[in-house]
N, C-alpha and C positions, 0 to 999 in steps of 0.2 A: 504494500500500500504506500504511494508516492503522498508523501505530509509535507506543508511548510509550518512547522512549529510557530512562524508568528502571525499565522491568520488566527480571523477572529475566532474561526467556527471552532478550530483546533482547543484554542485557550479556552470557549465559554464550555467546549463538551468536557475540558480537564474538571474546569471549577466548578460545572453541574453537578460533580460529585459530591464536592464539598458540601453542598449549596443540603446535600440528604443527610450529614452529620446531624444536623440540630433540628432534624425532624422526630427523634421521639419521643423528644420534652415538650415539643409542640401541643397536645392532645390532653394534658394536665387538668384544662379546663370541663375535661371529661367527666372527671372523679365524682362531683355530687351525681349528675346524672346515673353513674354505672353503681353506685351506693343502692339507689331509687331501684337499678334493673335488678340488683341483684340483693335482696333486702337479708338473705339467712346468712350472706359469707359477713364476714368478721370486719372492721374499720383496717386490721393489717392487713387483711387476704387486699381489699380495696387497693389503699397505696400499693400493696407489691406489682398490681398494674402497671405504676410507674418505675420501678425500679429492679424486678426480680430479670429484665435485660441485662442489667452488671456483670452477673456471672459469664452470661453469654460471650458478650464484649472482651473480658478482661481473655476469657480463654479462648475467644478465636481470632485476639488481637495476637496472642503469643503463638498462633499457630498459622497466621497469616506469613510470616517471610517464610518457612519450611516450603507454604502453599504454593507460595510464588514463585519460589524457585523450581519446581517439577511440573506444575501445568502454566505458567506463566502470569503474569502480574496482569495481564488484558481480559483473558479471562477469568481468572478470580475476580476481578472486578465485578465484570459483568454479572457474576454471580451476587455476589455482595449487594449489588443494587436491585438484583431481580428477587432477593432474599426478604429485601425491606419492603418492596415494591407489594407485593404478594403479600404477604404476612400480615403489613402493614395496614390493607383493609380486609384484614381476615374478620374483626369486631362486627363487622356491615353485615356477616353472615352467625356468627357466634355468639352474637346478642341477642338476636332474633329467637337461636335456638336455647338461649338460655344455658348455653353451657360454658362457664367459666372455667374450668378446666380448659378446656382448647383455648378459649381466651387468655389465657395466662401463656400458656404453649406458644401461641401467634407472638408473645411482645418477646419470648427467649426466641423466638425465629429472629424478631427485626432486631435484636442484641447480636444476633450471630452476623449477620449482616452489617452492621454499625461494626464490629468488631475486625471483619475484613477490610471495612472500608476506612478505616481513620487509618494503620500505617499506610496505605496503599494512596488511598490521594495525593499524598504530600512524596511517596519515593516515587511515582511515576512522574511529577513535575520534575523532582530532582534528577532524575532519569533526561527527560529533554532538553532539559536547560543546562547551564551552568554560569557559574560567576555572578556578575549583576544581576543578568535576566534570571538568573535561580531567586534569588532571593527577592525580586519584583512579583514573581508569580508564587512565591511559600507566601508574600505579604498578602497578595488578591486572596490567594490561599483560605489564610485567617479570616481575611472580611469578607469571605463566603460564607463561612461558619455565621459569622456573626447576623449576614446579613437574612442566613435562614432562618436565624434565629427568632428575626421580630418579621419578615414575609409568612414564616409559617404562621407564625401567633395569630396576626390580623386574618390569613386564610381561614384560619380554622374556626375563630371568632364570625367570621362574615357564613360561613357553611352551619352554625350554630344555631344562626336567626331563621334557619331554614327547617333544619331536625337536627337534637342532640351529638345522633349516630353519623347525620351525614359529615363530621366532625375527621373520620377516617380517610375519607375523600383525601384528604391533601397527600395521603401515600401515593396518590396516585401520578403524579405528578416526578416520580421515580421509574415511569415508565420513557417519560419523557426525556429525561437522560440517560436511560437506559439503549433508547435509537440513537443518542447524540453520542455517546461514547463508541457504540458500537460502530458506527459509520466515519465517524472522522480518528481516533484515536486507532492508531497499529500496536503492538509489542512492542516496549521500549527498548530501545538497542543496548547489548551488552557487553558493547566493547568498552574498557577502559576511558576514564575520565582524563581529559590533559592534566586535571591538578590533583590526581589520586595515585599513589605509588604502585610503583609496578610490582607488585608481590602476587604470588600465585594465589590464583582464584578459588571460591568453594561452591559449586551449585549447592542450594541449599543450605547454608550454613546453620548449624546449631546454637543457640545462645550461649554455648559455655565459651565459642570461640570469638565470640565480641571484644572488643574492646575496653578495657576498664573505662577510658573516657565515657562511653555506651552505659555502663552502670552508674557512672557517677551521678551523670545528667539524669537519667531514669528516677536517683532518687532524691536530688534536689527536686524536680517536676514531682515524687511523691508528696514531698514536704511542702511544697508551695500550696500544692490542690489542696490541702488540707485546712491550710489558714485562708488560701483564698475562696473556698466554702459559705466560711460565713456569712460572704454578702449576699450568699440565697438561703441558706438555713436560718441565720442570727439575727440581720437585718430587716428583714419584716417584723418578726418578733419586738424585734427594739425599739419602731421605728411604731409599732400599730398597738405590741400590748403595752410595750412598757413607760414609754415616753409621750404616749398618746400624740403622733405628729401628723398622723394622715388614717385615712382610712382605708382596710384592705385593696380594694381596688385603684389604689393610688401606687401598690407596687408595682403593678407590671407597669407603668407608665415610667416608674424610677428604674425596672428593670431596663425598659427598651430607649432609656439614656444610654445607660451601659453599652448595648448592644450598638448602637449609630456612633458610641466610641472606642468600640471595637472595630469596626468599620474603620473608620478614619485611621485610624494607628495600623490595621493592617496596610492600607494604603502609601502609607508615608515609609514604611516601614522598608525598605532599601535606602531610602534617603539617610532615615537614622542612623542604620548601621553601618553605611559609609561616613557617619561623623562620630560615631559610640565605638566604634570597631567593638571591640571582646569586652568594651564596658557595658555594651549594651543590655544586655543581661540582668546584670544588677541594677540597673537602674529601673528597669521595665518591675522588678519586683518592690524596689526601694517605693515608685509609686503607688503599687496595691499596698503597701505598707500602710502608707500615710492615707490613702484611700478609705483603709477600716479603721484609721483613727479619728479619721473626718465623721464616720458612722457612729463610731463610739460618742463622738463630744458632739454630735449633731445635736441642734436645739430648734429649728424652725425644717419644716419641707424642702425650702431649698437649698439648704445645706447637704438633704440626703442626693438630689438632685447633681447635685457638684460632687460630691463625694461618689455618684456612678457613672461618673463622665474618666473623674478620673483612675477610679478602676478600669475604666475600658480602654482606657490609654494603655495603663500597664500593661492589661492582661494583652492586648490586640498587640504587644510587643513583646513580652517572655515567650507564650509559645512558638512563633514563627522562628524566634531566637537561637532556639534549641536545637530545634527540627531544622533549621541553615547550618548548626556548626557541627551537629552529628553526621549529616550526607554530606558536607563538606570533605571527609576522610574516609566516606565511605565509597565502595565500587557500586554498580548496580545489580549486583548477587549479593550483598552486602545490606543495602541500603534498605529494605523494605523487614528485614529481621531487625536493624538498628533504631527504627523508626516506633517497629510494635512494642519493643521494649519500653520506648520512653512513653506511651500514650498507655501501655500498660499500669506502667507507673502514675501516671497520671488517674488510671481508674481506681486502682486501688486507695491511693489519698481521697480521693471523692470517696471512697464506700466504706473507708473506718473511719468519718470527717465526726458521723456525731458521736461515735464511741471514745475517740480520741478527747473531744470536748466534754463528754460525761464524767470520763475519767478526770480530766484536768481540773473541772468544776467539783468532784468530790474531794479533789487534794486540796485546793483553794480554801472549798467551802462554801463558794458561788456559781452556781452554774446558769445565775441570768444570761440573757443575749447579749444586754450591752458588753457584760464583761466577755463572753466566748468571741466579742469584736476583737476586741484589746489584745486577749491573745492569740488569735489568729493574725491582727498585725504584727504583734512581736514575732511569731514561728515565722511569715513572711520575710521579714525583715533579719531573719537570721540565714533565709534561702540567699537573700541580697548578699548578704556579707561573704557567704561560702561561695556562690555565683563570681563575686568579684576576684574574692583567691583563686579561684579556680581558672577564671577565665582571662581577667583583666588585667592579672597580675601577673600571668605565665607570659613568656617573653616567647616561647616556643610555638605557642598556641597564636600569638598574635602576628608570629610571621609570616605562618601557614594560612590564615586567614586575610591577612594583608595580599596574599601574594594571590589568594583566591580572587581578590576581590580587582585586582590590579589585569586577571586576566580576561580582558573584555576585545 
């Protein structure tokens, strides 16, 4: 298949990918309704709707580079999205029949799916590009994410006014890049990168043979997801029971700040890093730092308002951060195992986020929301400080990345 990497069609059928990440927090707005359908299961059976995909995710995110390297990263793709696709309005039939068991079953399908698809987005970009234009399209990358973030929301919102269920609908729209990938997008070529050392290659490679750099990052990204949490577990709480500042439907409004400044910061987010070089990092977390302290000492609406602009600064810059300096060193048999590892890590800090916080609040002694703010900025902000030794401060690391970045 003859491709030119910089037409548009090439680039929107990469990022349409992206674009199904933050479709399955989309459907949230579900929850009293599916309470209503389904009145004998328990208030946890409910929630695990939204959440019992974790498992899924975390374990077909670690088995996604294995995948890639033996049937190819194009088509696990295609799978990946025709997994979410599918599954994804499986409710439209499973509600009807009343059977939540398959219901449950449907969101560990669109987890397994989500789970192929978050390394694999971002190593097939890194796959086509390199240098600037890598880190240009990891940046689109992010503001894909984000930007599905607040497209699904309002879909799924506007499909709501019509019937509860038609709510699923927005899966569908996974078909649609499901044709866009499949027609413009080839198997990324896997020959040697110019700025990746010539060392002999592993189809398949197993996680023990990664890189410590690989692990490191993995569990700074564990430890960040952890404090950066709270601004969707703690922050309502603080913001609606404790502080009385807004009324519940005033957070998603403060979320989808966040969200349009995640947007932006992925955008700019090659600019940055040609003037952050390997500080970049620390500083992307230094701001969700200060971000939840804004939260914490928040005293009026718009303060919470400012305070998720600038989380979305941060955050629309830590991730893409990570995910540029790990394929940076990596080959393309390489790159998609290097990739699941850190987004692994990253699920895992999301799914021990309120155990981690129950535990800390029974050491304390407090386990309000404002305070589980406070120290999730501090764990933050101790991500910043290791991020910086690690990255900004290595002399090694900043030459290999200069010189990546010099290669245009």
């Amino acid at each position: 298949m003859s491709i030119n990497i910089h037409s548009k069609r090439f680039k929107t059928a990469l990022l349409s990918v992206s674009l199904l990440l933050s479709e399955a927090g989309a459907v949230s707005a579900t929850l009293p309704e599916l309470a209503k359908a389904f009145p004998r299961e328990s208030q946890t059976s409910i929630q695990s709707f939204m959440t019992i995909g974790a498992a899924a995710i975390i374990v077909c995110t670690l088995l996604a580079g294995g995948l890639a390297g033996k049937i190819g990263k194009r088509r696990l793709t295609l799978i990946g999205i025709t997994l979410i696709a599918v599954a994804g309005m499986g409710p439209l039939v499973f509600i009807p029949m009343g059977n939540f068991t398959a219901l449950l079953f449907s969101r560990l399908v669109v987890g397994a799916g989500m789970g192929l698809l978050q390394p694999l987005s971002s190593s097939v970009i890194a796959d086509f590009f390199h240098g600037r234009y890598r880190e240009n399209m990891l940046g689109w990358q992010s503001s894909a994410v984000g930007a599905g973030s607040v497209v699904w929301t309002l879909i799924v919102g506007a499909f709501m006014l019509w019937d509860w269920k038609a709510a699923f609908f927005v899966y569908a729209f996974g078909l649609v890049s499901l044709v866009l990938f499949a027609r413009y997008v080839p198997e990324p070529p896997k020959h040697a990168l110019p700025d990746a050392p010539e060392t002999p290659l592993v189809k398949a490679p197993r996680w023990y043979r990664l890189s410590a750099d690989v692990w490191i990052a993995a569990i700074l990204m564990l430890v960040f997801n952890i404090g950066f949490q709270t601004l969707f577990v703690a922050m309502p709480l603080a913001f609606v029971a404790e502080k009385h500042l807004i009324e519940p439907p005033a957070v998603s409004l403060i979320m989808t700040s966040f969200g349009v400044a995640s947007i932006a910061a992925g955008i700019v987010f090659g600019f940055v890093m040609r003037r952050l070089r390997n500080w970049t990092g620390a500083a992307a977390a230094g701001t969700v730092a200060v971000a939840l302290i804004l939260c914490a000492n928040a005293s009026s609406a718009p303060l919470g308002y400012a305070a998720a602009i600038v989380a979305g600064l941060g955050f629309g810059t830590f991730m893409p951060f990570f995910i540029t300096t790990t394929n940076n060193r990596a080959t393309p048999e390489t790159s998609a195992m290097a990739t699941a590892v850190l987004f692994t890590g990253a699920a895992i800090g999301t799914a021990v986020t309120p155990y981690y916080f129950e535990a800390f609040g029974s050491f304390i002694g407090d386990g309000s929301a404002t305070v589980q703010l406070i120290v999730g900025a501090a764990t933050v902000l101790v991500v910043a400080l290791l991020t910086g030794l690690r990255y900004g401060a290595s002399r090694h690391v900043a030459h290999t990345e200069i010189k990546t970045l010099e290669q245009v």
